[in-house]
Structure formats: structure tokens, C-alpha cells
Backbone as CSV, one residue per row, in Angstrom:
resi,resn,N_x,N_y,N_z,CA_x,CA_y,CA_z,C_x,C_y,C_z
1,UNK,8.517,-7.792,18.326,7.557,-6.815,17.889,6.233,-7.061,18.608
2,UNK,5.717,-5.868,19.346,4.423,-5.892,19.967,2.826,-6.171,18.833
3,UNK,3.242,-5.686,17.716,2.191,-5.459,16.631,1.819,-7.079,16.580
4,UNK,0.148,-7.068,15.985,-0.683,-8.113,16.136,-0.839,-8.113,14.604
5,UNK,-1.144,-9.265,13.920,-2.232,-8.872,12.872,-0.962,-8.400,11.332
6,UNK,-1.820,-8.712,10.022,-0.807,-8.701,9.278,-0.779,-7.093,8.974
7,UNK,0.158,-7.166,8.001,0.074,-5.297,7.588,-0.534,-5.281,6.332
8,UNK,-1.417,-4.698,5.952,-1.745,-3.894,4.561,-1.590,-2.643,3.649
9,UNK,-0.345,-3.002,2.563,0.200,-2.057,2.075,-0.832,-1.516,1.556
10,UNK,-0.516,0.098,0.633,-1.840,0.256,-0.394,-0.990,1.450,-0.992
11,UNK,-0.901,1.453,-1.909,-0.775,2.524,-3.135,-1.971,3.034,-3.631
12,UNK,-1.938,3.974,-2.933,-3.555,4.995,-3.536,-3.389,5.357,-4.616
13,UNK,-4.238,5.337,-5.765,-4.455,6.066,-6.982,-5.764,6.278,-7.258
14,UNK,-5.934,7.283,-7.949,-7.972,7.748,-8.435,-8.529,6.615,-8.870
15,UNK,-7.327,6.204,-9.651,-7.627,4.759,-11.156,-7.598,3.511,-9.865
16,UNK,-7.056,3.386,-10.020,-6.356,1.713,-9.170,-5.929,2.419,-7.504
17,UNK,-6.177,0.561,-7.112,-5.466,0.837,-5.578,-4.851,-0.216,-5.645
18,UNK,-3.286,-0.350,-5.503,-2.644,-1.773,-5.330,-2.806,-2.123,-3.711
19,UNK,-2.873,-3.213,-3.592,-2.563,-3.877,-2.212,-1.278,-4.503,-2.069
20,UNK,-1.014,-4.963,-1.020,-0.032,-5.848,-0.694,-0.225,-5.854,0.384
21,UNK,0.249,-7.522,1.295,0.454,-7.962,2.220,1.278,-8.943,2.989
22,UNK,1.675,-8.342,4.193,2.715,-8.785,4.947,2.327,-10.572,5.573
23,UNK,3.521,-11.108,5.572,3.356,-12.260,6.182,3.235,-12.401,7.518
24,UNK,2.723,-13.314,8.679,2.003,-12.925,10.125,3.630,-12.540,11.072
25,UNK,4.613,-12.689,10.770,5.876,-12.148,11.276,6.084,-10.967,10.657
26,UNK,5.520,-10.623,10.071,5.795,-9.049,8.997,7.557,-8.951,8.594
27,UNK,7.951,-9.992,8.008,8.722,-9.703,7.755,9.150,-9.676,6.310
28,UNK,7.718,-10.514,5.425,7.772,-10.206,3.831,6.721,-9.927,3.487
29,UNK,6.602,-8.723,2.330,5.539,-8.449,1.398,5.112,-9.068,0.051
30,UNK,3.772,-9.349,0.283,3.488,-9.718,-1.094,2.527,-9.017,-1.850
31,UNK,2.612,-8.919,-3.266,1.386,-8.332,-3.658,0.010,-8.773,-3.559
32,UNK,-1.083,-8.485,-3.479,-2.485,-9.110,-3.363,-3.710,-8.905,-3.952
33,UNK,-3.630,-7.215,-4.570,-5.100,-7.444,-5.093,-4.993,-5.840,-5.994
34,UNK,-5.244,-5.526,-6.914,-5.719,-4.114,-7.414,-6.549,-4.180,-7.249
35,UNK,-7.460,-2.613,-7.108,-9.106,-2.510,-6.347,-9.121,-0.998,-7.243
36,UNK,-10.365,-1.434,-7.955,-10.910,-0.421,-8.865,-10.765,1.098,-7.762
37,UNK,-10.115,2.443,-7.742,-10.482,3.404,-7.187,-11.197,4.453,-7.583
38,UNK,-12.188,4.441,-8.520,-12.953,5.168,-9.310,-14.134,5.287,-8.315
39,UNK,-14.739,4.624,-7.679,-15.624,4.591,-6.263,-15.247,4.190,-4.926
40,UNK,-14.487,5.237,-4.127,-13.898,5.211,-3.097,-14.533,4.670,-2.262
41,UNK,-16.239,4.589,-1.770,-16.743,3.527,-1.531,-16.446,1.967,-1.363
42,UNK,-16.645,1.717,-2.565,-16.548,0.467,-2.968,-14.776,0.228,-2.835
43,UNK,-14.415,0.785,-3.133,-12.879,0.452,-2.689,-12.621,0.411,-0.994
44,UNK,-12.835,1.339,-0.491,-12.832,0.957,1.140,-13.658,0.148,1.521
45,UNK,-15.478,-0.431,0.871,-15.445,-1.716,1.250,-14.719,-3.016,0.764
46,UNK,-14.239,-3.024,0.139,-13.126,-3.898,-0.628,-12.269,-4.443,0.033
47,UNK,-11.130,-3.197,-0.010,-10.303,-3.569,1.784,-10.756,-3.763,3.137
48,UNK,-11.803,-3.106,3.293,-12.094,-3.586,4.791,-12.625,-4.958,4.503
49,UNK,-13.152,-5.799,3.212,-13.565,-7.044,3.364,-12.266,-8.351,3.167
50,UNK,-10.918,-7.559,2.641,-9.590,-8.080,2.785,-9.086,-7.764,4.467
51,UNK,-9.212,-6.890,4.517,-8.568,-6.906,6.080,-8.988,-7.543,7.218
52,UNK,-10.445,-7.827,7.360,-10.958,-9.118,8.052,-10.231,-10.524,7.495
53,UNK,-10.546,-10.933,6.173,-10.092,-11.735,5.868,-8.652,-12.207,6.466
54,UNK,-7.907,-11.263,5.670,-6.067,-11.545,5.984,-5.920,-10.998,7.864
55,UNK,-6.872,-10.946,8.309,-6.489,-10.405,9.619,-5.576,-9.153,9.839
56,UNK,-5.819,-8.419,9.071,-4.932,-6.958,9.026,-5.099,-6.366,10.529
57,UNK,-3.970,-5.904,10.997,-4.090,-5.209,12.151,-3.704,-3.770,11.866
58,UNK,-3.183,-3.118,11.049,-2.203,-2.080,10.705,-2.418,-1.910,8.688
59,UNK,-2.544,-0.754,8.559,-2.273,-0.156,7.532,-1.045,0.625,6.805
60,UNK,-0.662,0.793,5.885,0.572,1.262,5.433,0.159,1.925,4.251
61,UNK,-0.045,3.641,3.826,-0.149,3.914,2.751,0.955,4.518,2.195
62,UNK,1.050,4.487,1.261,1.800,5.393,0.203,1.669,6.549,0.206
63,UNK,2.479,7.489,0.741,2.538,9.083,0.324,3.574,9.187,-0.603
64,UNK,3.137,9.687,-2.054,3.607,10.214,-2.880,4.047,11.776,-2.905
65,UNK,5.230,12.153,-2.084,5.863,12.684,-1.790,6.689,13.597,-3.061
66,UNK,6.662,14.864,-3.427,7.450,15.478,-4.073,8.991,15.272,-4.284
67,UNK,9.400,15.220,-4.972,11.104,14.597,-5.115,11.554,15.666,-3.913
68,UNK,12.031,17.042,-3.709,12.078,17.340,-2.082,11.238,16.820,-1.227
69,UNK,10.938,16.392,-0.795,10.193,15.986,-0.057,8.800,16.654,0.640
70,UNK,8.523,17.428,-0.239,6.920,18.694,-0.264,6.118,17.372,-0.105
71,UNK,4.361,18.048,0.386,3.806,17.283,-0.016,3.055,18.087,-0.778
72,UNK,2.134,17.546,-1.772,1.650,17.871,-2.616,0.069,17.589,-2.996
73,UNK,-0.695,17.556,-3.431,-2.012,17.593,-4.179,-2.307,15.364,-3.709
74,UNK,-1.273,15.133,-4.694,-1.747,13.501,-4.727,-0.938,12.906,-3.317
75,UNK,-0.284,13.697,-2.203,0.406,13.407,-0.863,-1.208,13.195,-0.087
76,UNK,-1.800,14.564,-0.257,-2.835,15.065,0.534,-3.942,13.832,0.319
77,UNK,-3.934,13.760,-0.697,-5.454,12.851,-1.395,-4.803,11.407,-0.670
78,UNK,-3.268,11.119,-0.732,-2.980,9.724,0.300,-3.742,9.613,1.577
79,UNK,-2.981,10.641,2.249,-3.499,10.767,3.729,-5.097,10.819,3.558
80,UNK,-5.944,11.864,2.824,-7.339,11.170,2.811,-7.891,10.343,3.168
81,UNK,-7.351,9.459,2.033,-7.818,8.006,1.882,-7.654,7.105,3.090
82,UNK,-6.264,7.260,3.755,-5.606,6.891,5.198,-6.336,7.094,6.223
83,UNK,-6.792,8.146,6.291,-8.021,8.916,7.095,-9.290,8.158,7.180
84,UNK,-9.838,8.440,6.114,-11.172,7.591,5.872,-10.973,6.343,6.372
85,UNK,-9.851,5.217,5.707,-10.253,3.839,6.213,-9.677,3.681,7.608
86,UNK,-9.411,4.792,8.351,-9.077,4.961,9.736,-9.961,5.119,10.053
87,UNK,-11.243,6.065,9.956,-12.189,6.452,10.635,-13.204,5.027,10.462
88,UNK,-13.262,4.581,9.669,-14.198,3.398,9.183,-13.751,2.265,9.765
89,UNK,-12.871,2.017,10.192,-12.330,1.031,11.052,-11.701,1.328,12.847
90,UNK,-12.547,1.077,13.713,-12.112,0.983,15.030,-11.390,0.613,15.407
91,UNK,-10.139,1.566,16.168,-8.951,1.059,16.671,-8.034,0.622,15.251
92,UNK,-8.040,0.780,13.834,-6.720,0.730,12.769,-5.741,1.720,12.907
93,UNK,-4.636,1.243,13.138,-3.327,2.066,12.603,-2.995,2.319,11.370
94,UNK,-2.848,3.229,11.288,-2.349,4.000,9.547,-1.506,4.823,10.112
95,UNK,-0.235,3.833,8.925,1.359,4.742,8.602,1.388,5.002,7.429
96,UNK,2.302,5.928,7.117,2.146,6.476,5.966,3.503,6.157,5.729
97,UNK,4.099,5.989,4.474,5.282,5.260,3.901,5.920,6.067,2.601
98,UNK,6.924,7.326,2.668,7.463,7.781,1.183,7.222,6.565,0.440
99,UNK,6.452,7.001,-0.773,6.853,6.191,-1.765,7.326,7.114,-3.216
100,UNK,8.394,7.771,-2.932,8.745,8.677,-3.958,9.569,7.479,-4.654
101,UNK,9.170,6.949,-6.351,9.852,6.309,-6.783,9.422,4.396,-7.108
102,UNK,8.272,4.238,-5.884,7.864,3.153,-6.151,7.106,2.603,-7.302
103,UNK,6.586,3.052,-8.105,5.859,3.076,-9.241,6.678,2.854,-10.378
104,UNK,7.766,3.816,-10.208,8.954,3.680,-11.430,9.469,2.174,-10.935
105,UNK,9.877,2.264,-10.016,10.567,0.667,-9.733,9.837,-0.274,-10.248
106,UNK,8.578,-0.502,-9.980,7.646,-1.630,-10.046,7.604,-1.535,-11.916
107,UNK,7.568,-0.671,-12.393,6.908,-1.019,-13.824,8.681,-0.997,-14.561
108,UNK,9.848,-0.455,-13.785,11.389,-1.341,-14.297,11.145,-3.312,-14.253
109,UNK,10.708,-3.563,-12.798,10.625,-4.749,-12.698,9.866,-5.160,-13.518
110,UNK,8.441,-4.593,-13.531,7.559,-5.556,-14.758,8.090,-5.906,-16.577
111,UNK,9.034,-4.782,-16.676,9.674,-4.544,-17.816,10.498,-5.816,-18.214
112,UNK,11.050,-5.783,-17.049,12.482,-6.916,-17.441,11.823,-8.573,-17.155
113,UNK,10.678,-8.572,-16.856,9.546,-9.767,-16.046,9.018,-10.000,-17.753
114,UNK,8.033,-10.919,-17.959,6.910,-11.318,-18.785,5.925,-10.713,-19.084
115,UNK,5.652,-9.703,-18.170,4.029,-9.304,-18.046,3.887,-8.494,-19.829
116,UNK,2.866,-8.985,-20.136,2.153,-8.292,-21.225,1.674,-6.756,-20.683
117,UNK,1.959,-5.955,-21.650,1.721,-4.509,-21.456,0.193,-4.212,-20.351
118,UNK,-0.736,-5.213,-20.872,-2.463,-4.861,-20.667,-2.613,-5.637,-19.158
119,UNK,-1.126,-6.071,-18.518,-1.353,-6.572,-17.465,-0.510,-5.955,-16.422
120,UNK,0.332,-5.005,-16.964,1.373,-4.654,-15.920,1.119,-3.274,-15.510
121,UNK,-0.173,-2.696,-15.680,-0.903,-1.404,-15.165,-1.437,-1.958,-13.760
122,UNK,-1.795,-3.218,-13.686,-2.372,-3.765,-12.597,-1.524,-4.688,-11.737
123,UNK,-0.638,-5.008,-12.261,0.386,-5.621,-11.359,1.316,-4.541,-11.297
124,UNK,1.691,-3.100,-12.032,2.299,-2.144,-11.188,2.006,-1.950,-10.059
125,UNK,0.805,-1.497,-9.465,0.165,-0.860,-8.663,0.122,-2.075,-7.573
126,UNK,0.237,-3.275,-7.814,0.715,-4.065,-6.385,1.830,-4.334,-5.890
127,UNK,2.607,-4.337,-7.469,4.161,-4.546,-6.801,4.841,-3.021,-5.892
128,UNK,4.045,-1.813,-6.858,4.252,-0.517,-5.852,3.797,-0.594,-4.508
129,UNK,2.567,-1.263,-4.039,2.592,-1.838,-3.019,3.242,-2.588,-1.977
130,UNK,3.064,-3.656,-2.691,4.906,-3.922,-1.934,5.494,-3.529,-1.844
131,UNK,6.501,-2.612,-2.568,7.347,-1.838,-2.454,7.386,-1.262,-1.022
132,UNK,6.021,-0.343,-1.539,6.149,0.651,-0.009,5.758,-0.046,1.533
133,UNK,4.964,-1.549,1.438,5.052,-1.983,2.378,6.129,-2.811,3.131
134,UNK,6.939,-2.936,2.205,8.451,-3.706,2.380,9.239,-2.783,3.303
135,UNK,9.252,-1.605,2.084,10.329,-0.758,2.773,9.841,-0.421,3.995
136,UNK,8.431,-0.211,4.325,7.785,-0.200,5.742,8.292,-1.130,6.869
137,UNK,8.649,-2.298,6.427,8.559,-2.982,7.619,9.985,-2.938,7.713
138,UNK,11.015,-2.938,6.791,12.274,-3.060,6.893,13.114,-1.754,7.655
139,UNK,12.208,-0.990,7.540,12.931,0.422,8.641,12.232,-0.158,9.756
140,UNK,11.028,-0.818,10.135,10.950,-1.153,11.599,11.840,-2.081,12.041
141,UNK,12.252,-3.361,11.316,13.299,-3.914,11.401,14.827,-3.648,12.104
142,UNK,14.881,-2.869,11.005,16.311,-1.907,11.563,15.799,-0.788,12.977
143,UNK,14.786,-0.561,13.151,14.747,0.464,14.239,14.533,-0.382,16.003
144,UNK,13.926,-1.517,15.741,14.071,-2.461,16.448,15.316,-3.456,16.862
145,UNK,15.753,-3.473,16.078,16.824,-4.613,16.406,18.797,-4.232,15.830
């Protein structure tokens, strides 16, 4: 793989933004951080002060995709957000990743896990992260090799 730099998943929401991040081989995701999204501001400085950090080279958002595969109202508001911390960052890649379904998965897993109810709103939204940054790297995987 030519790609530099780790990947940063993100599950956009108004409320919350989950993160997640790839290991420097991108070949596993982990969850990393919920980020208040009530001030889109402050949330894109947030990540851009994680993506220096973790050395992010590449972005990965979540498009919440209509069960056909439409896009829709909260698709559009993804790409937005994708947009913005594209424009705010020189030279970032932003992919966009179906995540029709990741949300349900993540809060099955938190279900059958420990998490107390008042904690698994915020560890949804990273493990949905992961999710969609997993499945991100695992179709490059397969398209590569």
C-alpha cells in the first residue's frame, strides 16, 4: 500500500462524532474518541488536533446511506462535514464509507458487552466508527491483494 499516515474513521452525527483509528499498517481499527457535534467548529478543531497527533494521513466518513442505497438529508450533511475537514486541511483525503447498519451493529455489540446504558450512547458512536473504518480498509485489502 502506497498510503502514508494512519486512517481516521468518523461517524458524523449533529449530537456526537465517533472516531476511530487505524493502526500504522491500516490493517486494524480501533475506537478513539466521541467529540461533542453540537459546534461543528469545535469538533473539526478537535479532530484536526487528533489527526496531527495520531499522524492521520486519510479520512474515512460514514455515509448514512438509505437502505436502497439513495442518499438522503443525513448522507448529504456526511459529505458536508467530509468537505469542510477537507477544505481545512491541505492535501487530506476523504472517503466516504456506506455505513447503512453500523450503528445498529455497534449498540447489538454494546448490548451483549457490559456497558451501562449512560455509556453506550458514546461508545456506540465509536464502535460505529470502527465499524465503518474497518470495513474501509478491508475492501482495500481485498482490492489490493
Amino acid at each position: 500500500m502506497s498510503a502514508i499516515g494512519r486512517v481516521l474513521g468518523v461517524d458524523y452525527g449533529e449530537a456526537r462524532i465517533g472516531l476511530a483509528l487505524s493502526d500504522k499498517m491500516r490493517m486494524v481499527a480501533t475506537p478513539l474518541e466521541t467529540v461533542d457535534g453540537k459546534s461543528q467548529k469545535l469538533a473539526t478543531r478537535r479532530i484536526r488536533e487528533l489527526m496531527t497527533e495520531h499522524e492521520v494521513g486519510e479520512v474515512v466518513v460514514g455515509l448514512p446511506l438509505h437502505m436502497n442505497g439513495d442518499f438522503g438529508v443525513l448522507a448529504e450533511t456526511a459529505t458536508a462535514f467530509g468537505e469542510k475537514l477537507k477544505a481545512q486541511v491541505p492535501g487530506l483525503l476523504v472517503h466516504y464509507q456506506d455505513e447503512r447498519m453500523s450503528s445498529a451493529e455497534a449498540e447489538r455489540t454494546l448490548r451483549l458487552g457490559e456497558a451501562k446504558a449512560s455509556r453506550r450512547k458514546q461508545m456506540r458512536d465509536q464502535l460505529a466508527a470502527q465499524l465503518i473504518l474497518q470495513s474501509w480498509m478491508d475492501a482495500r485489502a481485498i482490492q489490493d491483494g
